[in-house]
Phi, psi and omega in degrees: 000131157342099119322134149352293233292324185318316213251356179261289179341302195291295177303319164293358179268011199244296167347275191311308192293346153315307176310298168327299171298343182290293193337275205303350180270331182255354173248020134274336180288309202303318174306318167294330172272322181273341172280319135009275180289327177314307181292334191286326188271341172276339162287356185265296171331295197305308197280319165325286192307317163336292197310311196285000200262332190294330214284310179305317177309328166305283197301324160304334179286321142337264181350288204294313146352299180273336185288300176318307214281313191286313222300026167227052168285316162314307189273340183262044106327301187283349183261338177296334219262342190279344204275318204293334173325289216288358175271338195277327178311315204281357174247020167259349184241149230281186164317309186259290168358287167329261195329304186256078142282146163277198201279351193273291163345293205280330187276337155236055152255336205254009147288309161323312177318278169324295186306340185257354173262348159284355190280293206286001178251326157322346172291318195277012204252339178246028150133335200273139192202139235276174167255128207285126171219288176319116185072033190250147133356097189292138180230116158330332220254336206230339201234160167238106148326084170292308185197183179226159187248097196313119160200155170253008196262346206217145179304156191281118123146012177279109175326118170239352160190144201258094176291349176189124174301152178256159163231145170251131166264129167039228218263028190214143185287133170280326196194087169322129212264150175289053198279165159276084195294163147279158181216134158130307202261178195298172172276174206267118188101350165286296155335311174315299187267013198278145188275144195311120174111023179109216188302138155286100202277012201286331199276000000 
């Protein structure tokens, strides 16, 4: 017959090796968890560096955009300045000049002529474009104010002449055109709403 004292040795040899598989089984969860978060902060990192490197690529795509676009600002300044030359020649001479030109003559008025509409379709061809100013809005941003011009037929603050075109490269002024305001006449957007035979006396 069997004795107790036989049958306690196998269970306490049983304990410990549980004990172990608990061990070794939860510093494998620990483990896993921790490889886990490893993976979660280098996908995360990771996905930054992604997010700043398209961002920096935009922006170099700018940059370089704006580099292209701008960069021949100095000179077709200096070229406005040359077209304005050959406009102000072709408008000091009188008319009548024009009509009995001999033919030497005529041929360099229509040599001027030329060179300043070939001036101006190279500006344009590389971005520079004229600034919208007669009968526009004064917009400070697009127009430069010479003097103002009384008329009461026109809203106050309405282009009524241009002593000198403005031009723009792409979105930005090359040169604010030199206008003339109207002064005098309603303000601007009033006209608009005024009721048909004059004053509204309704008031």
């Amino acid at each position: 017959m069997m004795s107790d004292e036989t049958v306690a040795p196998a269970e306490e040899t049983t304990a410990p090796v549980e004990e172990a598989r608990v061990e070794a089984a939860e510093a494998q969860f620990d483990f896993m968890e921790e490889l886990r978060a490893k993976n979660a902060d280098l996908t995360d990192r990771l996905l930054r560096m992604a997010a700043e490197m398209e961002n920096l690529r935009k922006r170099n795509e700018r940059d370089l955009a704006d580099t292209r676009a701008y960069a021949i600002t100095g000179f077709a300044r200096d070229m406005l300045t040359a077209t304005d030359s050959l406009s102000r020649a072709l408008m000091v001479l009188p008319a009548e000049a024009r009509e009995n030109a001999d033919p030497a003559m005529q041929s360099l008025i229509d040599g001027i002529e030329m060179t300043e509409r070939e001036m101006q379709r190279l500006l344009a061809k590389h971005g520079v474009t004229p600034i919208e100013a007669e009968g526009q809005k004064f917009d400070p941003h697009k127009h430069q104010a010479m003097f103002e011009v009384p008329d009461p037929s026109r809203p106050e603050g309405t282009v009524v002449q241009v002593v000198q075109a403005g031009f723009a490269i792409g979105d930005r002024v090359l040169r604010p055109a030199m206008v003339g305001v109207a002064k005098g006449g309603p303000k601007a957007g009033q006209a608009e709403h005024a009721p048909e035979g004059g004053i509204d006396k309704s008031v």
